[in-house]
C-alpha positions in Angstrom: 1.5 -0.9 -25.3 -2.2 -1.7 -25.5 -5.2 -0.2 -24.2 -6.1 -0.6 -20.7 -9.5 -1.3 -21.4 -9.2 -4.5 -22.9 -7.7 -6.4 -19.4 -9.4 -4.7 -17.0 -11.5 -7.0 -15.6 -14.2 -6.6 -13.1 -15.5 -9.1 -10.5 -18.7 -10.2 -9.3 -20.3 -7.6 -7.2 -22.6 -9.5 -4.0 -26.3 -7.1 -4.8 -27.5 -10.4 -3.8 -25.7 -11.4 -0.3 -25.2 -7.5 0.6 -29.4 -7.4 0.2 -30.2 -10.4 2.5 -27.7 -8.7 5.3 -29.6 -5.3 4.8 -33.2 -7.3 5.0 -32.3 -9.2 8.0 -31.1 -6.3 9.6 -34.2 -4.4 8.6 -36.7 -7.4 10.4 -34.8 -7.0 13.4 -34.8 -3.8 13.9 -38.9 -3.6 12.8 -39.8 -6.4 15.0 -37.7 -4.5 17.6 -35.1 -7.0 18.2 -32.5 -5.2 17.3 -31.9 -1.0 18.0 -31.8 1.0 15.2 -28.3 2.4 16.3 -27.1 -1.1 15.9 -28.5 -2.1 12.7 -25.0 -0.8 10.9 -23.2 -3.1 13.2 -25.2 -6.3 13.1 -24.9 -5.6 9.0 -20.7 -5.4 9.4 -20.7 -8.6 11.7 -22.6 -10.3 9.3 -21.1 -9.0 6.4 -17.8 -10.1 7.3 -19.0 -13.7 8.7 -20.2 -14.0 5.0 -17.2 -12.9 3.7 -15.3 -15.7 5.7 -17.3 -18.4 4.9 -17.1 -18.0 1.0 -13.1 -18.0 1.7 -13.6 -21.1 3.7 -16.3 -22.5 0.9 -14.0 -20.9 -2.5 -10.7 -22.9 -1.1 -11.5 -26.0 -0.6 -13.6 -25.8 -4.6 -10.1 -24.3 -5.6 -8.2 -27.5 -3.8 -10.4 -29.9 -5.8 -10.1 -28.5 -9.0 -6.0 -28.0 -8.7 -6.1 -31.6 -8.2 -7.6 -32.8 -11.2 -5.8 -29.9 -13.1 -2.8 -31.1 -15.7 0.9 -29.9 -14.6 1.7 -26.8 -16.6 3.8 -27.5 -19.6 6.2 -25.1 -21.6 5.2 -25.0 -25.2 7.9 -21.9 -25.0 4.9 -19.6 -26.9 5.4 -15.7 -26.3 2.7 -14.0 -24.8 2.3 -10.6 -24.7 1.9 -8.4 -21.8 -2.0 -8.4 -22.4 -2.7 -12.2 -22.8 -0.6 -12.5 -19.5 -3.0 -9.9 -17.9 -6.0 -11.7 -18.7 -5.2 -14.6 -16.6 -5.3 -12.5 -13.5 -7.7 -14.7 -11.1 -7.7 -17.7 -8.7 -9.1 -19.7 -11.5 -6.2 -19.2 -13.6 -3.0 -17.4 -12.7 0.0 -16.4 -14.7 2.9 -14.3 -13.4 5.9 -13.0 -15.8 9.1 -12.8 -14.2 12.7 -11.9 -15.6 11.0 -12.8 -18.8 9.2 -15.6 -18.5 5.4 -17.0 -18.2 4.7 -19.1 -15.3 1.2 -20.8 -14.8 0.9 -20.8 -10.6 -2.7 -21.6 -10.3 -2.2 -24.8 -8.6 0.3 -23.0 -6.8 -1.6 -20.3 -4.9 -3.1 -21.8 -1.7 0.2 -23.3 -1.4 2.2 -20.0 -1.2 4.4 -19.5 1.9 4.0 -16.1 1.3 -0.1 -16.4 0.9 -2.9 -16.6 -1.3 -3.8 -13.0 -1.8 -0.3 -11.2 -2.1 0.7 -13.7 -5.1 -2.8 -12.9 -6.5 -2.2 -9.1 -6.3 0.9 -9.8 -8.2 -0.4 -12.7 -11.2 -1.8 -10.7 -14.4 1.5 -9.0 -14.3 5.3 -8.7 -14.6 6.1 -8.8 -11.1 10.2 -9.4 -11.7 10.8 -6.8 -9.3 8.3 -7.7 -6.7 9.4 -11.5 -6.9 13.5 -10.2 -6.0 12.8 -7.8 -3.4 10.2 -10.2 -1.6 12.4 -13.1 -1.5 15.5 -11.3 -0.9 17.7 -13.9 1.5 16.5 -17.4 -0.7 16.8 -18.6 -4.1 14.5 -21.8 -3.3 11.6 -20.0 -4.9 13.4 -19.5 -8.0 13.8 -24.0 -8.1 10.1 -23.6 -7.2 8.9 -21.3 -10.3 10.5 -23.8 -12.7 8.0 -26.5 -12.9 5.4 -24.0 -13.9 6.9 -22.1 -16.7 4.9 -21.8 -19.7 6.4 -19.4 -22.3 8.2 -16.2 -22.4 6.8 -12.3 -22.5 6.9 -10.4 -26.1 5.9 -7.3 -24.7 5.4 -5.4 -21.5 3.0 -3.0 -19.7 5.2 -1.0 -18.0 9.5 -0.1 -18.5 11.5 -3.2 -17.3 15.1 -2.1 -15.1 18.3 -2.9 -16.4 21.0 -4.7 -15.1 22.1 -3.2 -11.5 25.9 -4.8 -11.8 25.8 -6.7 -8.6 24.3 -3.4 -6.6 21.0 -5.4 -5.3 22.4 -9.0 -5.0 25.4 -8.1 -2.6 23.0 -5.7 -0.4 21.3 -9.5 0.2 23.9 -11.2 1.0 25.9 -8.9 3.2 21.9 -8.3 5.2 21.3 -12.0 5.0 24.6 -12.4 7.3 23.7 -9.7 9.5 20.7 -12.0 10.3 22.1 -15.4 10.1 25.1 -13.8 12.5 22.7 -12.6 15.2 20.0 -14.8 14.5 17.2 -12.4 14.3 13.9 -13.3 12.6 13.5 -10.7 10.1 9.8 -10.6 10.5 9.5 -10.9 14.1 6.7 -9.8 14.9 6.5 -9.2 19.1 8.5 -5.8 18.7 6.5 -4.5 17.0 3.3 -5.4 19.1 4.8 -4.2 22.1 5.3 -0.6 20.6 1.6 -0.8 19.2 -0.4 -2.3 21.8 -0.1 1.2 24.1 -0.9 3.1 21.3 -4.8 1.6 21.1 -5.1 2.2 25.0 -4.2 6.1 24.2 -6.5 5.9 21.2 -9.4 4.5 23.6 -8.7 7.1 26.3 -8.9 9.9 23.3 -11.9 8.3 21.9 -13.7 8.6 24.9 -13.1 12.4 25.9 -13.5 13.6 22.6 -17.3 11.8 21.8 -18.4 9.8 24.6 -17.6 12.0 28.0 -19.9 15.5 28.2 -17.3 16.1 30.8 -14.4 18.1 29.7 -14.1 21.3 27.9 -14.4 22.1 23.7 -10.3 22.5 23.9 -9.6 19.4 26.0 -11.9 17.7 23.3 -10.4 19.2 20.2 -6.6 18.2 21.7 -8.3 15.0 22.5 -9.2 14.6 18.9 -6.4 16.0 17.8 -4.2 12.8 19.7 -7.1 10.3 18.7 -5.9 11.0 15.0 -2.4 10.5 16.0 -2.9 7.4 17.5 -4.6 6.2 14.2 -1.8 7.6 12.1 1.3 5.8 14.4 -0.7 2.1 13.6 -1.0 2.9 10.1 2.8 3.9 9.4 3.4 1.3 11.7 2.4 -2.5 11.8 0.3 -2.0 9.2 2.5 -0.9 6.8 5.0 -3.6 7.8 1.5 -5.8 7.1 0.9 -4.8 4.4 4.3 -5.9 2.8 4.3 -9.3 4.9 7.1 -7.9 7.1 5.3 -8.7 9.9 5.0 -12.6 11.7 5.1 -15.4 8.9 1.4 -15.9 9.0 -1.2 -14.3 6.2 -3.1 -14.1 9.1 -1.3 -12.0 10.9 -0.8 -9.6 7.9 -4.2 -9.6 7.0 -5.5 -9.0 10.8 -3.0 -6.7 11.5 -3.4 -5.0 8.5 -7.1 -5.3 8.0 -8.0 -4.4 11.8 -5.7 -0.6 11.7 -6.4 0.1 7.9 -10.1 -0.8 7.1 -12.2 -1.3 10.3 -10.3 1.5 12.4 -9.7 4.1 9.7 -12.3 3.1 7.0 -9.9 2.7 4.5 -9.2 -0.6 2.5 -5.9 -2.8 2.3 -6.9 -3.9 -1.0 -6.7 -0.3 -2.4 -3.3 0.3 -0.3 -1.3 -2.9 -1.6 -2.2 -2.2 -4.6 -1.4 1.2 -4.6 2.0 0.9 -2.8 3.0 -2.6 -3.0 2.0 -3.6 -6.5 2.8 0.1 -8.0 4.7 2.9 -5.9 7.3 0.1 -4.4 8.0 -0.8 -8.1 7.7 1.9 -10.3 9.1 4.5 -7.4 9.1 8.5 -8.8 8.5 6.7 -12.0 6.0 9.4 -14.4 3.1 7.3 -15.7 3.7 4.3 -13.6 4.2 5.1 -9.7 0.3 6.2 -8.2 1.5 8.1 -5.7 2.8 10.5 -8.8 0.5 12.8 -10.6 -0.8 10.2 -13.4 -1.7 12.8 -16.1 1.0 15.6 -17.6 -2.2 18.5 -16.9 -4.8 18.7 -14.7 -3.3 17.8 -11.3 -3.8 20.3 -8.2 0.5 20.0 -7.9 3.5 19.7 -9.9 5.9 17.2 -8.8 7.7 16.4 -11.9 9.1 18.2 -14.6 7.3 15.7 -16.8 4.1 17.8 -16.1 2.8 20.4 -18.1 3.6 23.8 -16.0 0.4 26.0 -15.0 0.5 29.7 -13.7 -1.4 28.4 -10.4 1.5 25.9 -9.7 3.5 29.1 -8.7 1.6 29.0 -5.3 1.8 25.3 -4.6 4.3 25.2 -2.1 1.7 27.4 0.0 -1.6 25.6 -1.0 -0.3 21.7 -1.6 0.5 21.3 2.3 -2.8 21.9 4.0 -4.7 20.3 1.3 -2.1 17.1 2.6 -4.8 16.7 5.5 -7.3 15.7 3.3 -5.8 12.9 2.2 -7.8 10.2 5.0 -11.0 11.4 3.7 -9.7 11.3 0.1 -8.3 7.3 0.3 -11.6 6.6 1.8 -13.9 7.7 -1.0 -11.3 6.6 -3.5 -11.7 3.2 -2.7 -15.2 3.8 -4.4 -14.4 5.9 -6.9 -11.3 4.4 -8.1 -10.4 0.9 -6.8 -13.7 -1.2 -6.3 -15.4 0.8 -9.2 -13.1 1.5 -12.0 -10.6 -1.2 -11.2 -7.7 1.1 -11.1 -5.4 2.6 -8.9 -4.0 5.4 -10.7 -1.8 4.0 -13.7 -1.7 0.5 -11.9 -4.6 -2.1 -12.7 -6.5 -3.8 -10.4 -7.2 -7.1 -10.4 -10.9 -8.8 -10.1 -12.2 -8.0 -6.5 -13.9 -10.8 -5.9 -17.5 -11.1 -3.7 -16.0 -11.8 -0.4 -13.7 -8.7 -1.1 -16.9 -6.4 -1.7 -18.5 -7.9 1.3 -15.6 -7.0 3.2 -15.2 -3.4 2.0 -18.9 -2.8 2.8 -18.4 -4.4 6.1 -15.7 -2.5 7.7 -16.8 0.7 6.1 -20.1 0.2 8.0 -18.4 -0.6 10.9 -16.5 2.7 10.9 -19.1 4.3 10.6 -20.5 2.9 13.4 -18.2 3.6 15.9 -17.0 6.8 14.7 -20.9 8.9 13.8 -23.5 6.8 14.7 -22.1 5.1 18.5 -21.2 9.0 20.1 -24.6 10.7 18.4 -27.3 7.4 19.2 -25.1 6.3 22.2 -23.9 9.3 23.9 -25.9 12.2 22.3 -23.1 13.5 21.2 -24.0 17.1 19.6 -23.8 16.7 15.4 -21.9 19.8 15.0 -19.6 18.4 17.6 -19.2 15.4 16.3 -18.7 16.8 12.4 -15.8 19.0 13.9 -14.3 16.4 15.9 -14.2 13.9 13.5 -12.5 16.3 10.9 -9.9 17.1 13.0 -9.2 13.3 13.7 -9.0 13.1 9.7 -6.7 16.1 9.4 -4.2 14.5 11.5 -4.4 11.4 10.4 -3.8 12.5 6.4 -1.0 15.5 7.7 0.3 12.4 9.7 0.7 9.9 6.8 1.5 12.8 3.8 4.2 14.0 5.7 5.9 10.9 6.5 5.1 9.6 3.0 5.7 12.9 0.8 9.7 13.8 2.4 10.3 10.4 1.6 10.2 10.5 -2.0 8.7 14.1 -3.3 12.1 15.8 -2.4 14.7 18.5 -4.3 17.2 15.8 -3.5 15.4 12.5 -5.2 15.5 11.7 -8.5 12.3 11.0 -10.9 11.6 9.2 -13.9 9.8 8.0 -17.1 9.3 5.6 -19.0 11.0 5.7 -22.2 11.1 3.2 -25.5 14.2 1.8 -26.1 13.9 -1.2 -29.3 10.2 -1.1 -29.2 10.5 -2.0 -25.6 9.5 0.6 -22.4 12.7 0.2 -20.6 15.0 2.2 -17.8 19.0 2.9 -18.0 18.6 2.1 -13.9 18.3 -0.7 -12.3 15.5 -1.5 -9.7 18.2 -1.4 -6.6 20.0 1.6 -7.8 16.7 3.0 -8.7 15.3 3.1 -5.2 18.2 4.7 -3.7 17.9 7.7 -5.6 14.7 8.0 -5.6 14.3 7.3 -1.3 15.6 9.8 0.9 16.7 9.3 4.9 16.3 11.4 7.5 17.1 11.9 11.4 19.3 8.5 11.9 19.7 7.5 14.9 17.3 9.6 16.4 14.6 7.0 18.1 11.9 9.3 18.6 12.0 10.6 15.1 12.5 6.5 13.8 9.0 5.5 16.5 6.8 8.4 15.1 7.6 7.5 11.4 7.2 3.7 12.0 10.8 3.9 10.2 10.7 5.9 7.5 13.2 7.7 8.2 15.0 4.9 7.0 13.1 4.8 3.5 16.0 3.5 1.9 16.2 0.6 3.5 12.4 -0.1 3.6 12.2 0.1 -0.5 15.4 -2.2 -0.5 13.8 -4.7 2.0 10.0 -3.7 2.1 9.6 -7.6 3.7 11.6 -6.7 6.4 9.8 -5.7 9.9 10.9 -1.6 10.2 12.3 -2.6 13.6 15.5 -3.6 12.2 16.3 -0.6 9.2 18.4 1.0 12.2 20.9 -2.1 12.2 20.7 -2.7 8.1 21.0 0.7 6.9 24.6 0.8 7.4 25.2 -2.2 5.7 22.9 -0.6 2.9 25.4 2.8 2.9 28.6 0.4 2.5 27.5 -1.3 -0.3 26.4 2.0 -1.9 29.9 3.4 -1.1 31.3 0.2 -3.1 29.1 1.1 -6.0 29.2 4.5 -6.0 25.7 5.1 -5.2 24.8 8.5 -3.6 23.1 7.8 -0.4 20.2 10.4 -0.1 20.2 11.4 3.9 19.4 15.0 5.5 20.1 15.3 9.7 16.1 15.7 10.9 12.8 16.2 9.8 13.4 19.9 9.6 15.9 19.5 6.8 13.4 17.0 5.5 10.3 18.8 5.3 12.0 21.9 4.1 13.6 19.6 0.8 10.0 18.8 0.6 8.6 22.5 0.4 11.6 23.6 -1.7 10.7 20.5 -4.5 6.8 21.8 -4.5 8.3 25.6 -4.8 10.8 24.5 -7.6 8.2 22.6 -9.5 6.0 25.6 -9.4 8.5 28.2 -10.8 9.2 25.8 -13.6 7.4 26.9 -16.6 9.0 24.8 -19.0 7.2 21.8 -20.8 7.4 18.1 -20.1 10.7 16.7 -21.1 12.0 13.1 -20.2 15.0 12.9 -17.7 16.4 8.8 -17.7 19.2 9.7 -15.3 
């Protein structure tokens, strides 16, 4: 299949534009112009604005060139799955899908569906991504045409087989449901009515736990404790539905949305996230060696989720040690982003395209920023106390990861879903399941028709639905999902649901506590 090394490509780190920010910040603050407590800030607004402008200055070169660029011609050559992943960039763009090579350079800034999430998805056979994202149309299918170039020899990762009908009827019979009512799919005012409160809470919380000196150490902590709530409830919330274009019909509504709850508020990055979930987990779901919310290695990992994993005598006790380490995991995407994403150019088993400049800028800039707000505002501000402020700010980040593991983990890491590997079949990685079927047994439901339960998940309760349609606002899986259980009935799909969250959770515990008695060795299950 390759080795990874040779199409992992790096971009073009700013040293240059990063150090002219950090100097100009520096003169103000020595010729006192600028406070010392604001020289982060000044550095994330201007970090940003540069980040903009290069966008605004990179388009309209790219607009040019596509212009004098010659119409992509099929000399119906094979490529394989590595030549197609060296053309991975704005300056020249190749997609596989159902088998084919497409050239889409010229193509990009003329997506409906935006520049960046076709580029997250050229380099690559993005078959699957391609169906689910244009679920209710075939118009982009007469699109693709004029830019096929060849065919695909071989492939990265396992292609699905045929689903007989499963995924295409689930389309049509949800398409209806929206052409009957005439709902907008994507709509995205619901969704900021629910949302908008939250960020008043989160101010109010912000401000008693490290501004105020006026309430107690236990009204603060609680305080804290609700400030990492009302991060979480954004993040499973409109950025999620962001960050798989479910929200408005506007990449700039996904990418402020997205960009404002994920990288300036929580100091994560959306980059690292839709790569991580869109381009790999929504794909290659409970897939062993393809899926990066799975363990990527068969030894070594702190848990055992699959029986594809070597056991360990220590993965006896993981069902007690795996759950509070789950709180860790804010803290843990944050410093992955350097360690992993902008550095290495990986996310787990998934590659990662070229970052480009502006993308570096921007990862620098909103990392500053929360800084900013979070450490350096409440201590240079509002003397806040720095063992206050370390405790406080942990306990934001415990919520926060608890908050997103626990919604994420029930969802898929359960006794009752199904997991996967890749497996050869004619010299070819390949799956016995297709994608459709595939994400109902590996999703599982919970609490239906409970709306408290469906508001504090931002819908995952309804995860089968969301991994059917992830371009589908979460405010409508209540009204789908039914049509989604009919269909599997027809096709004699088991549709994974437990009651509540209890039953959830405990599914959860009992997977990790199963896992962990195992002590048998890998072994490949394909159905």
């Amino acid at each position: 299949m390759g080795e990874l090394k040779e199409v992992v490509r790096r971009g073009r780190v700013p040293y240059e534009i990063a150090g002219l920010i950090a100097a100009l910040g520096s003169v103000l603050v020595w010729t006192e112009l600028l406070p010392l407590w604001g020289f982060p800030l000044v550095c994330a607004i201007l970090g940003e604005a540069a980040a903009m402008t290069i966008d605004v200055v990179e388009r309209k070169r790219r607009l040019r060139r596509v212009e004098s660029m010659p119409k992509p011609v099929n000399e119906k050559k094979a490529y394989t799955w590595e030549e197609v992943a060296l053309h991975n960039t704005a300056e020249s763009a190749w997609i596989a899908i159902r088998g084919k090579v497409y050239d889409v350079t010229t193509f990009l800034d003329r997506h409906p569906g935006g520049f960046e999430l076709l580029l997250l998805c050229c380099g690559r056979d993005a078959t699957d991504l391609f169906i689910s994202y244009h679920p209710f149309t075939d118009k982009p299918d007469q699109i693709l045409n004029k830019f096929e170039i060849g065919e695909v020899s071989t492939y990265e990762h396992a292609t699905f087989a045929d689903d007989g009908g499963f995924y295409e009827e689930c389309c049509e019979k949800v398409k209806e449901y929206f052409e009957s009512t005439k709902l907008d799919p994507k709509n995205p005012m619901l969704m900021t009515v629910r949302m908008v409160p939250v960020y008043v809470v989160s101010a109010f919380c912000f401000y008693v736990s490290f501004v105020s000196h006026s309430f107690s150490w236990p009204v603060r902590a609680l305080s804290a404790l609700l400030f990492g709530v009302c991060q979480g409830l954004p993040l499973t919330g409109w950025m999620h539905d962001s960050s798989h274009a479910a929200i408005g019909h506007s990449e700039t509504w996904w990418w402020t949305v997205g960009r404002l709850s994920l990288d300036w508020i929580s100091g994560s990055s959306m980059l690292s996230w839709r790569n991580q979930h869109v381009i790999g987990h929504h794909v290659y779901t409970n897939v062993f060696g393809a899926d990066p919310d799975l363990p990527d290695a068969k030894e070594g990992d702190f848990r055992r989720i699959t029986e594809h994993q070597f056991w360990d005598n220590v993965y006896y006790y993981q069902y007690l040690y795996v759950p509070p380490l789950y709180g860790l995991l804010a803290i843990k995407a944050r410093l992955q982003d350097f360690y992993s994403v902008f550095s290495q150019h990986m996310n787990g088993p998934i590659r990662v395209n070229p970052i480009s400049a502006q993308d570096y800028l921007r990862i620098g800039s909103s990392k500053l920023f929360w800084a900013w707000y979070r450490l350096v505002v409440p201590y240079a501000l509002f003397d806040c106390n720095l063992v206050d402020l370390a405790l406080l700010s942990f306990l934001t980040d415990l919520v926060v990861g608890y908050w997103l593991a626990f919604n994420f983990q029930v969802s898929h890491v359960s006794d009752i879903c199904e997991f996967y590997s890749e497996v050869e079949h004619g010299g070819k990685p390949c799956f016995k399941e297709g994608w459709g079927p595939l994400q109902v047994k590996t999703s599982l439901d919970y609490a239906h028709g409970d709306p408290i339960a469906t508001y504090l998940s931002g819908g995952l309760n309804y995860q089968t639905a969301h991994h059917l349609f992830p371009s589908v606002s979460q405010v409508y899986y209540t009204e789908i999902t039914p049509i989604i259980i009919d269909v599997c009935k027809k096709h004699k799909l088991r549709y994974n649901v437990l009651p509540n969250y209890k039953a959830a959770i405990s599914g959860h515990i009992q997977h990790l506590k199963k896992m962990g008695e195992e002590g048998r060795a890998p072994e490949l299950k394909l159905e």
